[in-house]
VMD Tcl script that draws the C-alpha trace (Angstrom):
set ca {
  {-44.17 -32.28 38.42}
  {-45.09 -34.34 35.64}
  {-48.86 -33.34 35.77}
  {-47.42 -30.11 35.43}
  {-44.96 -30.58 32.40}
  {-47.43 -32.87 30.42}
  {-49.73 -29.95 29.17}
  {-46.05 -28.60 27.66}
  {-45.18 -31.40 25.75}
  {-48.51 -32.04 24.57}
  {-48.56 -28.21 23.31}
  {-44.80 -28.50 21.67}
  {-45.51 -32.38 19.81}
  {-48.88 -31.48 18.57}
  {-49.52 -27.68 17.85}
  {-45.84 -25.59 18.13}
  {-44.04 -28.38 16.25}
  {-46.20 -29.29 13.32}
  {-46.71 -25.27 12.93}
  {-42.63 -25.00 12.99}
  {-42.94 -27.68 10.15}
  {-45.23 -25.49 7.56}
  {-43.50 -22.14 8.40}
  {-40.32 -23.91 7.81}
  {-41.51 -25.31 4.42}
  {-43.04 -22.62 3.30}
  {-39.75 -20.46 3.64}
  {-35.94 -20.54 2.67}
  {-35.04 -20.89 6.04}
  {-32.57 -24.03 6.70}
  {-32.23 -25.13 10.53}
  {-28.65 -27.28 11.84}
  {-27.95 -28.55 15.04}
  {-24.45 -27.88 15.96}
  {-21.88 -29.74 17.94}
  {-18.81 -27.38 18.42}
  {-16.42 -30.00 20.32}
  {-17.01 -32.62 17.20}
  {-17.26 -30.08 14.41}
  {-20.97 -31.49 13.43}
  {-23.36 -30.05 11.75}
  {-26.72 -31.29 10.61}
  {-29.55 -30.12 9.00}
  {-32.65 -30.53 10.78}
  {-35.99 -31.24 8.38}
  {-38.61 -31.26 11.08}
  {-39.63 -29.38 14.88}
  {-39.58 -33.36 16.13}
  {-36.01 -33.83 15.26}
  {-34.98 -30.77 16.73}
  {-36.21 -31.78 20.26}
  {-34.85 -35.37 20.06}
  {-31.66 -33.61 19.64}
  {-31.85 -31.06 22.28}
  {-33.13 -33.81 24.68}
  {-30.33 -36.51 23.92}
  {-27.58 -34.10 23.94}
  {-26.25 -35.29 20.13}
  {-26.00 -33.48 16.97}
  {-26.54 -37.12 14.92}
  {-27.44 -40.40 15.62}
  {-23.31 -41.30 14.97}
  {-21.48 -39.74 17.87}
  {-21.57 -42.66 20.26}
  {-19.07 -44.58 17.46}
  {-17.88 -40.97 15.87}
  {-16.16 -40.44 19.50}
  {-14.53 -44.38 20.15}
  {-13.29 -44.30 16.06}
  {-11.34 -41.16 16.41}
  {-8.18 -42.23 17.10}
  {-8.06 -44.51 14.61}
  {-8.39 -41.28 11.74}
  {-4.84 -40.20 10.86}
  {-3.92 -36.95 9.21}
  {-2.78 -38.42 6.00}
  {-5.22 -41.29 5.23}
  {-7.61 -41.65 2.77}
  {-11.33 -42.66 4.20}
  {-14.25 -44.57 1.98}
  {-17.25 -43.23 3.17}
  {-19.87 -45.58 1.42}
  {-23.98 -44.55 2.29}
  {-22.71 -41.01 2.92}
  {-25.99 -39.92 3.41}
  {-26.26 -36.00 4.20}
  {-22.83 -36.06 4.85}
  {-22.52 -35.22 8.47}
  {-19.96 -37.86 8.63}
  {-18.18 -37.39 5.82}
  {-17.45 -33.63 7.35}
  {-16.41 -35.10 10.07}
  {-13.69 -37.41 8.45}
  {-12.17 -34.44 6.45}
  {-11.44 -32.47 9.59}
  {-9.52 -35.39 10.30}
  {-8.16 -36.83 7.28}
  {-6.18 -36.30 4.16}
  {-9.34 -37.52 1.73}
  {-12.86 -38.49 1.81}
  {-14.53 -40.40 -1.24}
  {-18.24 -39.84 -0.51}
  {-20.44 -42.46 -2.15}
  {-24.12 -41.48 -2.42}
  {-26.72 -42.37 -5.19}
  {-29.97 -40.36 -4.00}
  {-30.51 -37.08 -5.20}
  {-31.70 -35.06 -2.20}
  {-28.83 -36.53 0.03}
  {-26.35 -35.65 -2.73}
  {-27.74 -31.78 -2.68}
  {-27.68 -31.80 1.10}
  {-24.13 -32.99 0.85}
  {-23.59 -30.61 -1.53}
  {-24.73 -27.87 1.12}
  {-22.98 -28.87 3.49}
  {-19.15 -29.02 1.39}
  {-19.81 -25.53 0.06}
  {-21.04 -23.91 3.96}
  {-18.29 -25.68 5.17}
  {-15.73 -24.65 2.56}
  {-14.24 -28.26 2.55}
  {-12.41 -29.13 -0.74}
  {-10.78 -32.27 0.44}
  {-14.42 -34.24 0.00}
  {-14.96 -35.86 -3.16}
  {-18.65 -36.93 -3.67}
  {-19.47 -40.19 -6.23}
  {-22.78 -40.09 -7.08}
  {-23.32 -43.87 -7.46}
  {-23.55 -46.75 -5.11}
  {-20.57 -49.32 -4.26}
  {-22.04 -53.15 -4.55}
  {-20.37 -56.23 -5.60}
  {-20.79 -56.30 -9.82}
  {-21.21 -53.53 -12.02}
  {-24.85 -52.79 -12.47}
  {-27.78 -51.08 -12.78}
  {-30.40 -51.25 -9.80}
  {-33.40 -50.11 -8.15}
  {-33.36 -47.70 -4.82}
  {-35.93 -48.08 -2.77}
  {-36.69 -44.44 -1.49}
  {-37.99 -44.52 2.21}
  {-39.84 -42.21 4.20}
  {-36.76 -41.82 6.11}
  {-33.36 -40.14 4.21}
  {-30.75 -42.77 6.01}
  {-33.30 -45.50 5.21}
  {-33.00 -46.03 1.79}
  {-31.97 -48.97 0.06}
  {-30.88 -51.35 -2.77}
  {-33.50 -53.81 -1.79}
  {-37.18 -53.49 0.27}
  {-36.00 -53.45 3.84}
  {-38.48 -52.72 6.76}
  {-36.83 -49.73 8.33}
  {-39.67 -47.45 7.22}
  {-42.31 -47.01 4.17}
  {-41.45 -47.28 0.70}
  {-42.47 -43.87 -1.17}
  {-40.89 -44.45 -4.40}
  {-38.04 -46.12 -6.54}
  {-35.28 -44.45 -8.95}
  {-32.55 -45.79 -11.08}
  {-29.04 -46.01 -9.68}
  {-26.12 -46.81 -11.04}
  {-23.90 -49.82 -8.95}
  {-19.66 -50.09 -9.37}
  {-17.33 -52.31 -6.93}
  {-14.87 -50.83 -4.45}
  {-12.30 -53.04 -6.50}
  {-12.73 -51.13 -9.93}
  {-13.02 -47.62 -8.06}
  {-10.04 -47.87 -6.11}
  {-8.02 -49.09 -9.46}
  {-9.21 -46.34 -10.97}
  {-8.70 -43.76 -8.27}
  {-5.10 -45.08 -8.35}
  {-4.99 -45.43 -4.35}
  {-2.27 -46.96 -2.73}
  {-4.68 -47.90 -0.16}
  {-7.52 -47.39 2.44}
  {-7.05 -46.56 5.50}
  {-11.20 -46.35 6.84}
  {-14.09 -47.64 5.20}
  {-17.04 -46.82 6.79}
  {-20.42 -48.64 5.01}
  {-23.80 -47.95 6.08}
  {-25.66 -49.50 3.18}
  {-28.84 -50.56 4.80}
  {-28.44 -54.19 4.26}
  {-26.28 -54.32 1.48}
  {-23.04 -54.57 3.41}
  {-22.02 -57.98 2.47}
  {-22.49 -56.94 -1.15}
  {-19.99 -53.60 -0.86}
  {-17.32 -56.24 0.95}
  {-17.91 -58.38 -1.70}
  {-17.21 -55.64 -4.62}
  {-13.74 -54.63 -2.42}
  {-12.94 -58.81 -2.27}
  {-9.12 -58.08 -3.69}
  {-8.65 -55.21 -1.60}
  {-9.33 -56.93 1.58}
  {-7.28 -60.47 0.96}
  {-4.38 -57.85 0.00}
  {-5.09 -56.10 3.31}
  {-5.05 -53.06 1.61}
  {-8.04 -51.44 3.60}
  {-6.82 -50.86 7.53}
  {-10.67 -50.99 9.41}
  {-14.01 -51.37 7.93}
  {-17.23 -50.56 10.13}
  {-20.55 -51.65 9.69}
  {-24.00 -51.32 11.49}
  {-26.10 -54.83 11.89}
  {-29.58 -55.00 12.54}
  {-30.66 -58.44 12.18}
  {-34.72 -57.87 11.55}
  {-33.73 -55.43 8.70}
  {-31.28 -58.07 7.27}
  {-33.99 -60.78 7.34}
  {-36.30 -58.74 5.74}
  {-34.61 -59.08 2.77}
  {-33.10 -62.74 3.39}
  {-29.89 -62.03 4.57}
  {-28.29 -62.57 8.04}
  {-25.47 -61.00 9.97}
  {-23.36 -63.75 9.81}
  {-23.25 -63.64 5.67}
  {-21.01 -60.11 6.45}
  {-19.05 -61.41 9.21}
  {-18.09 -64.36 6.96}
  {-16.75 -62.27 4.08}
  {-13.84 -60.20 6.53}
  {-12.99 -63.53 8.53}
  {-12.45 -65.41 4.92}
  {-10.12 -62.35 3.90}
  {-8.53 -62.73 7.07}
  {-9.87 -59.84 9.36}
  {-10.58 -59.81 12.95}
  {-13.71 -58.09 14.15}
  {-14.39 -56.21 17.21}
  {-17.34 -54.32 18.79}
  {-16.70 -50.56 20.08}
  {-16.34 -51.89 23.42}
  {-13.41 -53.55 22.25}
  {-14.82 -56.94 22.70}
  {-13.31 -59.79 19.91}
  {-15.98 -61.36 18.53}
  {-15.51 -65.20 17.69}
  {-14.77 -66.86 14.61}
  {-16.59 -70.06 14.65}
  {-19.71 -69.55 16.25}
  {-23.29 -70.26 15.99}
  {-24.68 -67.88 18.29}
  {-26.27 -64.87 16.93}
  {-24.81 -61.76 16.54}
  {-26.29 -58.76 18.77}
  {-27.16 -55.86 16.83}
  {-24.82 -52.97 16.54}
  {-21.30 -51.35 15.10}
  {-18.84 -53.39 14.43}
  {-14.89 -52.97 13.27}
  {-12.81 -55.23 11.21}
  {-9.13 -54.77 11.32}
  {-5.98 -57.07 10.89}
  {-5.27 -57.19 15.07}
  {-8.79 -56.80 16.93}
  {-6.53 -56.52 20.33}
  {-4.24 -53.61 19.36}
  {-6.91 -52.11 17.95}
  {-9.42 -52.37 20.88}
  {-6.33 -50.79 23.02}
  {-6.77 -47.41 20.29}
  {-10.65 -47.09 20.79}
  {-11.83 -44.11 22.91}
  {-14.29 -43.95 25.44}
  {-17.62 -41.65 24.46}
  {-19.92 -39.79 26.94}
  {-22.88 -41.35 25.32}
  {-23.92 -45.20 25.40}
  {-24.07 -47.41 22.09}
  {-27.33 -47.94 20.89}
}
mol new
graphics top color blue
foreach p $ca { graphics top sphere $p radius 0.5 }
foreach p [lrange $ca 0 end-1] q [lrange $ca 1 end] { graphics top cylinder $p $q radius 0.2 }
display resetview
């Protein structure tokens, strides 16, 4: 069976995919996968990414966490959606929420978020197009081969193709100004600049004004750039958080072992909050 199959795949990754590519390019035509039971949509850039979502069954790389997360979104709450990327996500919170604040500096992402707000007719998504780090500044992205790879510093996720100007506020200053009462999910997926964003929301967070905050870790991407998992862990325990994984698992405060890769969710009671988490179809990566 697999003699027999092989020729297939061989024909669909190296001739019908690559021509998919240039006819797609060469046209207006825009492709999205579709996931009816989560309300996703994504735009799909390449033939490749169309059959790695067709063979794992997901419309984005998020639903594993999307699914456990969900009953922690409440009608009324306002969500911080900071590395909003194409905003696939941030969709997703505004089905479920009162509010999104979208925080994306790159230009193509913002357009594809852009896209997406205006196909979906949402109008309760408000896009900043700036990142969120710990001072006021003025700093370098580092544009990767990859859309959700880029970066405030050099990480080794993929290729470096180029570097633009972005502008840099703190989550303290931006909240102030949005006159919020307070946050109810923060979602960061900075590429290694997570400890900076917690760092930029440091009197939200010892005022427990922000309810859960997750976070992706990758360790090898984080040393790239001379940081370490534990540098973010250490910035919610000293404001007082708890942190679980989406397994529900409370992960220990003083410890020297190293920290597995993977989502993680700070909150003010990692046990009642574990209790909340749902279960997903699909396996964390």
């Amino acid at each position: 069976m697999y003699g027999l199959r092989t020729p297939g795949r061989l024909f669909s990754r190296f001739v019908f995919y690559p021509m998919l590519d240039r006819r797609i390019a060469a046209s207006d035509l825009q492709l999205f996968v579709h996931d009816e039971r989560r309300g996703l949509v994504r735009v799909v850039h390449y033939g490749e990414r169309l059959d790695w979502s067709l063979d794992s069954g997901k419309a984005c790389d998020a639903v594993s966490w999307l699914d456990r997360i969900e009953p922690l979104i409440g009608k009324k709450d306002i969500v911080f959606d900071v590395g909003a990327n194409m905003g696939v996500v941030s969709n997703w919170f505004a089905q479920r929420c009162d509010h999104v604040h979208a925080f994306e500096p790159h230009p193509d992402n913002l357009n594809a978020i852009t896209s997406q707000i205006k196909m979906r007719n949402k109008n309760n998504i408000t896009l900043h197009t700036f990142a969120l780090g710990k001072e006021d500044a003025e700093m370098q992205l580092h544009v990767k081969g990859f859309h959700g790879h880029h970066s405030l510093g050099d990480v080794d996720n993929s290729p470096t193709v180029g570097r633009i100007n972005v502008k840099v506020r703190t989550m303290d200053d931006v909240f102030d100004e949005f006159k919020l009462e307070r946050i109810h999910f923060l979602k960061i997926d900075v590429e290694g600049f997570e400890s900076d964003v917690l760092r930029g929301a440091n009197k939200l967070l010892v005022a427990k004004k922000v309810d859960y905050v997750l976070f992706e870790l990758h360790d090898t991407l984080l040393q790239s750039i001379q940081r370490t998992s534990q540098e973010v862990f250490q910035v919610l325990f000293e404001s007082g958080y708890q942190i679980i994984d989406l397994n529900g698992t409370l992960m220990p405060e003083n410890s020297s072992n190293q920290i597995p890769n993977g989502d993680y969710l700070a909150c003010i009671d990692g046990i009642e909050t574990a209790k909340k988490l749902a279960s997903s179809s699909f396996e964390l990566v």
